[in-house]
C-alpha positions in Angstrom: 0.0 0.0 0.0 1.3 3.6 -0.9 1.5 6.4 1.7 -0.9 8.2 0.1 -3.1 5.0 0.8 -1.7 4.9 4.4 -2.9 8.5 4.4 -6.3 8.0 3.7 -7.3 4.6 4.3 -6.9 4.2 8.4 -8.1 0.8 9.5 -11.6 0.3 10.2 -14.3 -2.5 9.5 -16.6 -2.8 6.7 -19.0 -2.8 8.9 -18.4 0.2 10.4 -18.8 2.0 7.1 -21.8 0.3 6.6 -23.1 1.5 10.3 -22.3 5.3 9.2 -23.6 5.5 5.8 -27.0 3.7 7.0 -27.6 6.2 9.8 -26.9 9.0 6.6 -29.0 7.0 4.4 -31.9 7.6 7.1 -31.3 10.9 7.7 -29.8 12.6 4.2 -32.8 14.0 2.9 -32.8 16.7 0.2 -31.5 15.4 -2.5 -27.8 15.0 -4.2 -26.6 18.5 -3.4 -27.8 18.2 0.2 -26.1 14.8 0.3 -22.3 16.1 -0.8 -23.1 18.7 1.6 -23.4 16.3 4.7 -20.4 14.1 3.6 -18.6 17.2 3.4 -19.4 18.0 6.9 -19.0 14.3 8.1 -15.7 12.9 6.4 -13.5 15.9 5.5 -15.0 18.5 8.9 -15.4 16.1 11.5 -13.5 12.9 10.9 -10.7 14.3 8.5 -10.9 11.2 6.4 -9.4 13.5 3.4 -8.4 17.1 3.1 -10.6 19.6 1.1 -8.7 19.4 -1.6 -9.1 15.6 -2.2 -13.0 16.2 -1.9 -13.4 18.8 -4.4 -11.7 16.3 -7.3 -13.6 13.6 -5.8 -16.9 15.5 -6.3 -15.7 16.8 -9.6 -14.4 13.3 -11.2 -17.8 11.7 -10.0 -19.9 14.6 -11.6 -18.4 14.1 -15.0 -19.2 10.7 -14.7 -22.8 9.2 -15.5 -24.6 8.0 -12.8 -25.9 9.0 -9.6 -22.9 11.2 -8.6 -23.7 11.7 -4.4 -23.9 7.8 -4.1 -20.7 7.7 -6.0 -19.1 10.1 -4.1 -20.3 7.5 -1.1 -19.0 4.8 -2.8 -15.7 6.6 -3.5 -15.2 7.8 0.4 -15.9 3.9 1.5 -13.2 2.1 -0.8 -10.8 5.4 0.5 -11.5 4.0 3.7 -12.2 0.2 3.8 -11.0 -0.7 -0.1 -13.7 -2.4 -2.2 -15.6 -4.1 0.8 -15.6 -0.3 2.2 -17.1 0.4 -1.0 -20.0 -2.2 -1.2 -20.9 -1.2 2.7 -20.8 2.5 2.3 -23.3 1.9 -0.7 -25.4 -0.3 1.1 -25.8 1.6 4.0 -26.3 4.6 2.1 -29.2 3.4 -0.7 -31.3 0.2 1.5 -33.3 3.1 3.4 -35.3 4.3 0.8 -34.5 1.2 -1.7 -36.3 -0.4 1.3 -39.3 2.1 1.9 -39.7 2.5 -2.0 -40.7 -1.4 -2.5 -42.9 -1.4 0.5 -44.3 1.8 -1.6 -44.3 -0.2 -4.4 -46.0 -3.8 -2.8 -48.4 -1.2 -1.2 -49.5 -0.4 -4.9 -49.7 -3.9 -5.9 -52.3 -4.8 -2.8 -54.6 -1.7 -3.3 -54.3 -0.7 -7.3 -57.0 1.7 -6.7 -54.6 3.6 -4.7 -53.1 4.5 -7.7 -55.6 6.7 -8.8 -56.2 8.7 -5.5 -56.5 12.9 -5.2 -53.0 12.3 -3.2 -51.4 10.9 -6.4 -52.7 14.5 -7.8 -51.0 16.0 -5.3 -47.5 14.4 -6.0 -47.8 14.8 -9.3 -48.3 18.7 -8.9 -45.1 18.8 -6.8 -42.6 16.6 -9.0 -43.5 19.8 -11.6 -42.1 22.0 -8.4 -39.4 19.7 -7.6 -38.6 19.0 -11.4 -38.6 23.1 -12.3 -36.4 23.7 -9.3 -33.9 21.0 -10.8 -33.7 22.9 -14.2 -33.5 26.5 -12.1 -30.4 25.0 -9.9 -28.9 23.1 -12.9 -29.5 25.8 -15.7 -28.0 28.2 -13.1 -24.6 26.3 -12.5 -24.4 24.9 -15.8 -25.8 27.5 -18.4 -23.9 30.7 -17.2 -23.7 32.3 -20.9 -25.5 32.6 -23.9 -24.1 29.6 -25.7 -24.5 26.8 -23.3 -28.1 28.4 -22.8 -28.6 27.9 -26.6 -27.5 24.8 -26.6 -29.5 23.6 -23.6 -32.6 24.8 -25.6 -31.6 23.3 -28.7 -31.3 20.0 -27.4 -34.9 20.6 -25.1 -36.0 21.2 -28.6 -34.9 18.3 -30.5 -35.9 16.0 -27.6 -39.9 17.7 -27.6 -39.9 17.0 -31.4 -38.3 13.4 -31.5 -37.9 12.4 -27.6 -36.9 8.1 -28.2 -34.4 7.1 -25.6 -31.7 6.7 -28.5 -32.1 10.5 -29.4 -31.5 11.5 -26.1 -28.2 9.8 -26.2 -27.5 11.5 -29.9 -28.5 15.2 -28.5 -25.6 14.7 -25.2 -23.1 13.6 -28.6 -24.3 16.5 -30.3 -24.3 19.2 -27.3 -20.7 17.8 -26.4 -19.4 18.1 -30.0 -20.6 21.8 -30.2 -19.2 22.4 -26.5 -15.9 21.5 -28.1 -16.2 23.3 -31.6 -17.5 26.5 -29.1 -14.9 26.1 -26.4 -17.5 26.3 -23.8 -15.4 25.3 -20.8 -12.0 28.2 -22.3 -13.4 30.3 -19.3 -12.9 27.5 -16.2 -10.1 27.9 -14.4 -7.3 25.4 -15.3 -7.5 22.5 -13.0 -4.1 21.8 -13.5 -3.2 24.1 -9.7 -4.9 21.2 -8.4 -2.7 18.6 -9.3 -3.4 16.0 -6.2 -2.9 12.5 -6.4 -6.4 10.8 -5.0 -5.2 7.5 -3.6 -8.5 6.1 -5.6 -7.0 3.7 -7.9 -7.4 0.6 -9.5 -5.1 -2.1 -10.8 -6.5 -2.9 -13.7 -8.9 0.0 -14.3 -9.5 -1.0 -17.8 -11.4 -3.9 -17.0 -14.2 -2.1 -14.9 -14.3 0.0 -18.0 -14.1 -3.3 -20.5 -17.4 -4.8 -18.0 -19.2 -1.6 -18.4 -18.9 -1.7 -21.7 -19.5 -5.2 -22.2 -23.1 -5.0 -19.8 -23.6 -2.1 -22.1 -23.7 -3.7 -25.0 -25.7 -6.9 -23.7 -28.9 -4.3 -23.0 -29.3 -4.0 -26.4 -30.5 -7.8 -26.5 -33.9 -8.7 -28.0 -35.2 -9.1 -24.1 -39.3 -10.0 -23.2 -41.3 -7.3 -22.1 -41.6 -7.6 -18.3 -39.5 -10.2 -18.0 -36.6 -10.0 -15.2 -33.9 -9.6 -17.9 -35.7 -6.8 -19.4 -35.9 -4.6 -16.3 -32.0 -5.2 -15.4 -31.6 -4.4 -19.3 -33.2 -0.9 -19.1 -32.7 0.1 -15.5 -28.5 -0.5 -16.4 -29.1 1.2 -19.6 -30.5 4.5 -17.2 -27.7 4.4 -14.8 -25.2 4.1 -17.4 -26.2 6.7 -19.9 -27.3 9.4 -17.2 -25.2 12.8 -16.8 -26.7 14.6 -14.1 -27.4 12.2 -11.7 -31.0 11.8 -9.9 -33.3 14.3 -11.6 -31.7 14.0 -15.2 -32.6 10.1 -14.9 -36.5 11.2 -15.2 -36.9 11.5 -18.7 -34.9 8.0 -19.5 -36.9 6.2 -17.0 -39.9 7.8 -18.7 -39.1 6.2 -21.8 -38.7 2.8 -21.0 -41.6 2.5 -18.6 -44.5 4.5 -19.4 -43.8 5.2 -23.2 -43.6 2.1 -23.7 -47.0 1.2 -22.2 -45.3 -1.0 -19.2 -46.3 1.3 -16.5 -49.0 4.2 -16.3 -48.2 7.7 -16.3 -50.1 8.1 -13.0 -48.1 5.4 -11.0 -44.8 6.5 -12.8 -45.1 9.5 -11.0 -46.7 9.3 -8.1 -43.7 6.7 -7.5 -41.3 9.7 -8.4 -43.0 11.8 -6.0 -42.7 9.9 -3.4 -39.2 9.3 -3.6 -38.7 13.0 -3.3 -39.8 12.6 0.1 -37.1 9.8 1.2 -33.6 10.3 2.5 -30.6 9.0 0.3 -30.2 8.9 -3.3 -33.1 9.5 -5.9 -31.9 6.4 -8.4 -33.8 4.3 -5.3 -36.9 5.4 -7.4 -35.8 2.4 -9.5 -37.0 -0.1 -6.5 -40.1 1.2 -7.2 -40.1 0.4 -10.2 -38.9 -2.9 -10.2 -41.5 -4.0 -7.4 -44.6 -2.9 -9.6 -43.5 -5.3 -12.6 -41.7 -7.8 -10.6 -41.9 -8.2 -6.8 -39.6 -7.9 -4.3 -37.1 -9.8 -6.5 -37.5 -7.2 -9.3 -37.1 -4.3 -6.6 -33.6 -5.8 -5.8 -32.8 -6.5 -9.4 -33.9 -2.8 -10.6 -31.7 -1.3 -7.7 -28.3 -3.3 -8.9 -28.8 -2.4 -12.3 -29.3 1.1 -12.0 -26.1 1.7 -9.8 -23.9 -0.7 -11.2 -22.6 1.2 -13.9 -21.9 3.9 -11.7 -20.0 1.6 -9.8 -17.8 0.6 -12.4 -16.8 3.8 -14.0 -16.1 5.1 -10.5 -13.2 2.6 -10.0 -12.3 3.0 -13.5 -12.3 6.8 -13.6 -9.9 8.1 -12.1 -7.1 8.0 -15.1 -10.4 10.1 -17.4 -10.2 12.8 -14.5 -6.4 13.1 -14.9 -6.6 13.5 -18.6 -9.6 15.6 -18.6 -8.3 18.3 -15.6 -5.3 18.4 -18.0 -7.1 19.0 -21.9 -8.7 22.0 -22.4 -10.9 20.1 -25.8 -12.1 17.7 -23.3 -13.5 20.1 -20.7 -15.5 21.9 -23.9 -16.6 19.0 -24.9 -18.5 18.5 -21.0 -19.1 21.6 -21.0 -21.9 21.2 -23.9 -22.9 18.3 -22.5 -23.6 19.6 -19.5 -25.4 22.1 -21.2 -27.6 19.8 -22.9 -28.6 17.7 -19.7 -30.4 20.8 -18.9 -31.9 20.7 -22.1 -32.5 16.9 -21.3 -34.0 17.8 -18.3 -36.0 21.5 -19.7 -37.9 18.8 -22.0 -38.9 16.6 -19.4 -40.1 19.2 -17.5 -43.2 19.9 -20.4 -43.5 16.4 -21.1 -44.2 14.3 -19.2 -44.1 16.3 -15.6 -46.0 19.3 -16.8 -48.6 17.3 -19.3 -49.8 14.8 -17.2 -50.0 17.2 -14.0 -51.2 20.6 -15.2 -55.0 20.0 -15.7 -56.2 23.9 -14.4 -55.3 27.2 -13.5 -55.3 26.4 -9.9 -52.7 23.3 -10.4 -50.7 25.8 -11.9 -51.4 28.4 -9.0 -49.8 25.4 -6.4 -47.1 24.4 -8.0 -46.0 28.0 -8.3 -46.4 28.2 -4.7 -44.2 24.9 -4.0 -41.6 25.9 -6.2 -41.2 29.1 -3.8 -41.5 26.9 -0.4 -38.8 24.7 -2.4 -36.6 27.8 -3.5 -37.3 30.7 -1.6 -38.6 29.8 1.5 -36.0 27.2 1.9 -39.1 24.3 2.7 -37.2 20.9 3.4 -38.5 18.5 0.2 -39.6 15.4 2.2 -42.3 18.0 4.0 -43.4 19.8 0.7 -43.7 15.8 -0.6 -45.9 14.8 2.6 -48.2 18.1 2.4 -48.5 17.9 -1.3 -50.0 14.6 -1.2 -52.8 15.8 1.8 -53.6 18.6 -0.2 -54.2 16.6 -3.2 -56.6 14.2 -1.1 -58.1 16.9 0.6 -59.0 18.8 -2.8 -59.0 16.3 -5.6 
C-alpha cells in the first residue's frame, strides 16, 4: 500500500462503514446537493478522512461521470476508507433506506391498485413539476452561465420535444458535447491543472471495470421479453449508465422505458417519483419502485443493482479520465456542452411528461407555483413539501 493510501485509508471495519452510511441513508434528505453537503461535513469536517482538496476532485471526477454522482461520491469515500468491501458497505448503508421504503411503496400499490388513482397521487404529481422546475432552475443556473450553453441547452430541449426516443437523447448529449468543443465552452474554467493532487482512488486494472461496463452495455441492447426480469435489469443499467446529471436527469430515460412504452401508467410512474422525493438517500432508489410494480420484491432488488452498477464501475475506472480531462482544455468543452444539454434533457422533461400529465387547471398551476417558492425561496425541506402535497391533493382532488 502507498502512503498516500496509508494517508487515507486508516483501519476500520466494513461494517463500520456500513453503520455510518446507513444512519446517513436515514437521515440525508434533500437530494444530491444536500447529500455532498453532509459528507462534506461528516468525512472531511469532523472525521478528517481527506483534506478539502481531495474532496473537491472527488466531487468533480464523479460529476463528470454518469450515474448518480452523491452515491458515488459515497462509494468513492468507502473504498478510500475500507478498499472495495468499504465500498459495497458505504453503498449499502447509504441506498437500502429508501430502496427499502420505495418497495414497500411499491408492494403497497400492488395490494390496493385503486390507490393508484387517489386525489394524493394528484397532489404528488403537482409537486414533482415544483421539484422537477427547481432541478432545471439550480442546474441551468450552475451549468448555463452564458448565452451559448443556454442555446445549446434549448436546442437540445428542442430536439428531444420534437423526436424524444431514448436513443435521441443519447444523440442530442453527442451533439451538445461536439458543439461544446467546436464552441470552447469550458475556455473560461479555471485550469484544473493548480490542483494537481494525487487521490489515492485507484485501480489495478482500471481497464477492465471500463471493459465490464462496456460489455453489460452492449448486452442491453439484446432482443429481451417485455416484463420479464432480464428486461428490467436491461433498461434500468441502460438508465444508470447513460445518465449525466445524476438523480433528476434520470426522469426522462426512466420515462421512456416504462411508461412510453406502455409498461407502467403515467399516474403510478409519477406518483412513485414523488414519493421518492420525500425519502432520504439517493433518488436512483426510485428504481425499486419500479422494479416491485412489474416484478416483486425480487424485481425491486434487481432494478436497484442495475441502476447503480454502472456507476459503480466507471467510479473505480475513472480516475485515469479525471487526470486527462483536468489536463485537456478540448475535453472540458466537450463536457461543457454536455452539461449544457442535460439541462436541455432535463427542460424537456419538465413539459412532457411532468407538466402534461399534472397541469390540468389554473389552480394546479397556481400550487405548483407556490411549492416551487416553499422549495426555493422559503428554503421548505423537500420530504415536507412531498408529505403536504400529497394531503392537499386528497383533501382537494
Amino acid at each position: 500500500m502507498s502512503q498516500a493510501d496509508e494517508q487515507f485509508r486508516e483501519a476500520g471495519s466494513a461494517w463500520s462503514v456500513f453503520l455510518l452510511f446507513l444512519r446517513m441513508g436515514l437521515t440525508s434528505f434533500g437530494g444530491p446537493v444536500a447529500h455532498l453537503g453532509f459528507f462534506h461535513d461528516e468525512f472531511v469536517q469532523r472525521r478528517r478522512w481527506l483534506t478539502e482538496q481531495a474532496y473537491a476532485e472527488l466531487v468533480a471526477l464523479n460529476q463528470l461521470l454518469p450515474g448518480p454522482a452523491s452515491s458515488q461520491v459515497g462509494l468513492a469515500l468507502g473504498y478510500l476508507r475500507g478498499g472495495y468491501a468499504g465500498a459495497m458497505a458505504a453503498w449499502l448503508g447509504f441506498t437500502l433506506p429508501s430502496a427499502v421504503i420505495m418497495a414497500l411503496f411499491a408492494s403497497g400499490l400492488a395490494l390496493w391498485p385503486e390507490a393508484s388513482a387517489g386525489g394524493w397521487v394528484v397532489g404528488l404529481k403537482l409537486f414533482v413539476v415544483a421539484v422537477v422546475a427547481q432541478a432545471v432552475w439550480q442546474m441551468g443556473t450552475k451549468l448555463c452561465p452564458d448565452g451559448s450553453r443556454r442555446a445549446v441547452a434549448l436546442v437540445v430541449a428542442a430536439l428531444l420535444l420534437v423526436a424524444g426516443s431514448l436513443w435521441m437523447q443519447a444523440l442530442a448529449l453527442v451533439l451538445a458535447g461536439v458543439a461544446g468543443a467546436q464552441l470552447k465552452l469550458g475556455s473560461d474554467t479555471s485550469d484544473q491543472r493548480t490542483a494537481d493532487l494525487d487521490l489515492p482512488l485507484k485501480t489495478r486494472k482500471p481497464m477492465i471495470f471500463f471493459g465490464v461496463f462496456l460489455g453489460l452495455l452492449a448486452l442491453t441492447i439484446g432482443p429481451w421479453s417485455d416484463g420479464s426480469m432480464s428486461s428490467l435489469a436491461a433498461e434500468l443499467y441502460r438508465a444508470g449508465a447513460l445518465v449525466f446529471g445524476g438523480g433528476h436527469v434520470v426522469l426522462p430515460w426512466l420515462e421512456e422505458g416504462f411508461v412510453a412504452s406502455g409498461s407502467m401508467p403515467a399516474d403510478t410512474f409519477l406518483a412513485g417519483y414523488g414519493a421518492a422525493q420525500a425519502m432520504p438517500g439517493p433518488l436512483f432508489s426510485f428504481s425499486a419502485f419500479l422494479g416491485g410494480v412489474q416484478n416483486g420484491w425480487m424485481g425491486s432488488a434487481v432494478a436497484v443493482v442495475a441502476v447503480f452498477l454502472p456507476g459503480t464501475l466507471l467510479v473505480f475506472a475513472g480516475l485515469p479520465l479525471w487526470h486527462y480531462v483536468r489536463r485537456h482544455e478540448q475535453a472540458r468543452n466537450a463536457l461543457a456542452g454536455v452539461n449544457a444539454g442535460v439541462v436541455g434533457l432535463l427542460l424537456s422533461a419538465l413539459y412532457d411528461p411532468v407538466w402534461t400529465s399534472a397541469i390540468t387547471s389554473s389552480a394546479s398551476v397556481g400550487f405548483v407555483l407556490l411549492v416551487w417558492m416553499a422549495l426555493t425561496i422559503w428554503k421548505v425541506p423537500v420530504w415536507l413539501l412531498a408529505i403536504l402535497s400529497g394531503l392537499f391533493g386528497l383533501l382537494v382532488f
